[in-house]
N, C-alpha and C positions, 0 to 999 in steps of 0.2 A: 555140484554137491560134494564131491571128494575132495576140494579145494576148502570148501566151507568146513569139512573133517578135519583137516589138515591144522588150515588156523585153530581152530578149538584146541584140538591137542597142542598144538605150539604154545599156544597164550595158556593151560592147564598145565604146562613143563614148567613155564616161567615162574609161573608163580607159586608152584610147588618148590623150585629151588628159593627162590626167593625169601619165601617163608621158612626154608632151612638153614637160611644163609642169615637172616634175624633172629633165630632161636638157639645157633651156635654163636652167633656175636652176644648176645647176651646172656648166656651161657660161662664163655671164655672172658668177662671181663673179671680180671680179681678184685678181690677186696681187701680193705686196708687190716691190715694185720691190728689186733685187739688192743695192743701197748700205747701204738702208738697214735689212732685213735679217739682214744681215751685222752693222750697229752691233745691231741688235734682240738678235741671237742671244747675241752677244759679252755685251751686257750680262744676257741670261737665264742664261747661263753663269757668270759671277762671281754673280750673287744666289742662284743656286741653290749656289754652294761656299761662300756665307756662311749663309744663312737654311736651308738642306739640299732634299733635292728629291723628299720626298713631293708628295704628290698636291695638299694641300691649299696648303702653301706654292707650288710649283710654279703652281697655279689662281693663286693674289693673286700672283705675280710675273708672271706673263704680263698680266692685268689691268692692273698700272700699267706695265706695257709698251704697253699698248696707249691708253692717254691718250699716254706719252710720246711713242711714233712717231704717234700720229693712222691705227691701222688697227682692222682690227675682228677676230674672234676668228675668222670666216667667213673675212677673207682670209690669214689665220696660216694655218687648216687648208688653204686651197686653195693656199696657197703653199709648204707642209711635202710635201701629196698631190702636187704639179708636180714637187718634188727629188727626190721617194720614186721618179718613173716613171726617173729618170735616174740612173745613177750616177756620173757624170760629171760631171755636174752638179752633184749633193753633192759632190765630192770638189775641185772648184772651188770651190767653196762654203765646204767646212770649211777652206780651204788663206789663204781672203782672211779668213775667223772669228781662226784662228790669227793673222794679218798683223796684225788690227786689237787682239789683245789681247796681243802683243808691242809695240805702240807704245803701248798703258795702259799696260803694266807700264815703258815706259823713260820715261813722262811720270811716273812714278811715282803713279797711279791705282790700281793692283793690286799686289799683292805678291805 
């Protein structure tokens, strides 16, 4: 019976750190800073209305996005999950997206 205690408390450690060890990793992932973002998205948006925007194209467009800004795939989703809790914040968001690809298009960039 003291052995049967014993595991219980062991496998009730484990998975209390564990579960602290997931909510401090996702926690600790940053997010992509607002500026540049906004260039990130702007240019996922024209590759996706030229290349189309299934899954797989969509996958290789974000990729060479992420060489180009110098972020990782981790701080895309935590910085997509951050706008998603706000709508306000998206809506900020899409309003500087829009800013930045009306001055492509008058650099004449995008058509």
């Amino acid at each position: 019976m003291q052995r049967k205690k014993q595991l219980w408390f062991i496998l009730l450690a484990a998975l209390t750190v564990g579960f602290a060890a997931i909510a401090f990793y996702a926690t600790n992932v940053k997010t992509i800073e607002q500026e540049t973002f906004v260039k990130f998205y702007a240019d996922y948006l024209i590759a996706q209305d030229s290349l189309g925007n299934d899954a797989g194209s969509s996958k290789k467009i974000r990729e060479q996005l992420y060489k180009k800004y110098a972020v990782t795939n981790e701080e895309y989703l935590s910085t997509i999950s951050e706008y998603n809790s706000d709508q306000k914040k998206w809506a900020e968001f899409f309003g500087k997206v829009i800013e930045n690809l009306e001055a492509q298009q008058k650099k004449g960039r995008i058509k």
